[in-house]
C-alpha positions as CSV (number, residue, x, y, z in Angstrom):
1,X,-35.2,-45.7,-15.6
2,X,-34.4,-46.0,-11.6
3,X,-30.8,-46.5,-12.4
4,X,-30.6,-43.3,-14.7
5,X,-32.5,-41.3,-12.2
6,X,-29.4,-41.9,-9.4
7,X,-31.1,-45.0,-7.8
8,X,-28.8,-47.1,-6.2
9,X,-31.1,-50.0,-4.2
10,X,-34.0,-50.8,-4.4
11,X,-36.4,-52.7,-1.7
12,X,-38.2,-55.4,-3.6
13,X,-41.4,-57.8,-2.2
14,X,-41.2,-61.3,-2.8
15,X,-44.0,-63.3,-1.5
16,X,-43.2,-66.9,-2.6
17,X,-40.4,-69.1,-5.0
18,X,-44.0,-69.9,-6.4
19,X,-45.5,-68.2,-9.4
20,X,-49.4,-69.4,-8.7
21,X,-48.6,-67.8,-5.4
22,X,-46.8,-64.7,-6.0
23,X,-48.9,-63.7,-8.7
24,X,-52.2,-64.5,-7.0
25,X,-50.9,-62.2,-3.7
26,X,-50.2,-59.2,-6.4
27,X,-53.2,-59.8,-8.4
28,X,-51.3,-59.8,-11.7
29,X,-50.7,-62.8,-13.8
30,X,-46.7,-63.4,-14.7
31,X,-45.7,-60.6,-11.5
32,X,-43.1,-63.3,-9.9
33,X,-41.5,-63.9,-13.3
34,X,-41.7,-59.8,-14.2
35,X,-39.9,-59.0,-10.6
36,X,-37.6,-61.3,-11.1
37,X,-36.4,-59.8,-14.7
38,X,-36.5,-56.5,-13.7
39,X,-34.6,-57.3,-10.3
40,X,-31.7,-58.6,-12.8
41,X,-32.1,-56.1,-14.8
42,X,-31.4,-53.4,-12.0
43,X,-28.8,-55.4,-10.9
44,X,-27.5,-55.1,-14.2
45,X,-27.2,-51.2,-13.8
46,X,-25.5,-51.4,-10.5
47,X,-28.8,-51.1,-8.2
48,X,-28.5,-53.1,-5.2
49,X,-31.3,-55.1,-4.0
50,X,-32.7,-55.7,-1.0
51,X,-35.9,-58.5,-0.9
52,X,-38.4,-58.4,1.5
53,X,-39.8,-61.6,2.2
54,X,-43.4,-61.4,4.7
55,X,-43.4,-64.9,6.0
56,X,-46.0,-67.1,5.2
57,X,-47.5,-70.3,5.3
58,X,-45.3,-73.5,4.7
59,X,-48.1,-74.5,1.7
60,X,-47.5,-71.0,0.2
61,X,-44.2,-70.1,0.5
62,X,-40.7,-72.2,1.4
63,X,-38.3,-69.9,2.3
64,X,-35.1,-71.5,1.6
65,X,-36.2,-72.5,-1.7
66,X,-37.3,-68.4,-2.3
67,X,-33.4,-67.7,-1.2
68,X,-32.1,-70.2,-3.9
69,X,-34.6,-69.0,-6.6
70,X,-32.9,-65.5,-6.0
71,X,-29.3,-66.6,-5.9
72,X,-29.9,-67.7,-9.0
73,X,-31.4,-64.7,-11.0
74,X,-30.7,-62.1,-9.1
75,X,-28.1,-62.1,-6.1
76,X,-29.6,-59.5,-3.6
77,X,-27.5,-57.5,-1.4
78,X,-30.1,-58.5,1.6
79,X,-33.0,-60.3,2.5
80,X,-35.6,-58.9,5.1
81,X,-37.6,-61.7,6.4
82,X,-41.2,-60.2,8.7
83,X,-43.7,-61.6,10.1
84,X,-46.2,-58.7,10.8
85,X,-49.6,-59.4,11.1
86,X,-50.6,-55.6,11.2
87,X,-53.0,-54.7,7.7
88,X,-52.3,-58.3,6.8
89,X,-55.6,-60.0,5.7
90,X,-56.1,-63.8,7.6
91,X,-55.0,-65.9,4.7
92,X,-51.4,-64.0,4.6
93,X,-51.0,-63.5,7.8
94,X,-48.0,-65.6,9.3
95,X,-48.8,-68.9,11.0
96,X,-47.5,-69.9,14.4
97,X,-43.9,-69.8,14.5
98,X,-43.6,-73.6,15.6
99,X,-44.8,-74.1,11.9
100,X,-42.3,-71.3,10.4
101,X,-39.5,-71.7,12.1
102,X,-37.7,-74.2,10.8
103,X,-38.0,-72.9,7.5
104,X,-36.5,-69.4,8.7
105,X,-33.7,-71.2,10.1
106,X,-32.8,-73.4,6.8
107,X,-33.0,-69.8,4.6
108,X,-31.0,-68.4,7.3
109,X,-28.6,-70.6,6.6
110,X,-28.9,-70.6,3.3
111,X,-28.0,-66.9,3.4
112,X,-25.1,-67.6,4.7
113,X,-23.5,-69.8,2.5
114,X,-24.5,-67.8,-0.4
115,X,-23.4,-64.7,1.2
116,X,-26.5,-62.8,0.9
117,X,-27.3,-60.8,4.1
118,X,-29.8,-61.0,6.0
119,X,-32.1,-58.3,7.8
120,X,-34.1,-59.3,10.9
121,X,-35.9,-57.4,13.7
122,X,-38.7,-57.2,16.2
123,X,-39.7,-54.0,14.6
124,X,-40.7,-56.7,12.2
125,X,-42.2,-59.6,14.4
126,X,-39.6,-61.9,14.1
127,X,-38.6,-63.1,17.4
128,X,-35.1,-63.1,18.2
């Protein structure tokens, strides 16, 4: 229905490559593998996509496997990696970067050989 209304992106949340985890940050039971199928679907009708990934911690979320994962069902356009920790409750709030940042840098990388772009910023807490 976005697609036949004019849409043409769409910003989509992605929490983790993990269904157990995904699904248990939305609350809804099969939400990663729904996202996913409706991401392709879009994609499908020409929609662009743009994932937004809130960093988490490296026991919930590996980020350079959540890049791959989407590569292969759904190329975005973009991924926005933040770290905010504003309205964020404690368990989803981002750990210290010295536990993060590796993993950034290998889905940063990853981005760029799959030649998916990449969206960071300090508006987003993401130090450059």
């Amino acid at each position: 229905r976005l697609a036949a209304i004019g849409a043409d992106a769409l910003l989509v949340p992605v929490f983790s490559e993990r269904a157990s985890v995904h699904d248990r940050i939305t609350g809804s039971v099969g939400s990663l593998a729904r996202t996913l199928a409706g991401m392709r679907r879009l994609q499908a009708q020409g929609v662009a996509l743009e994932v937004e990934v809130p960093l988490l911690s490296p026991r919930l979320q590996q980020p350079e496997a959540l890049v791959d994962l989407l590569a292969r069902i759904a190329r975005p356009a973009r991924v926005r990696f933040l770290a905010s920790r504003v309205l964020q409750p404690t368990a989803l709030a981002p750990p210290r970067w010295d536990r993060i940042a590796d993993g950034l840098a290998a889905a940063l990388r990853r981005c760029r050989q799959l030649e998916i772009g990449v969206r960071l910023s300090t508006a987003d807490e993401v130090p450059l």
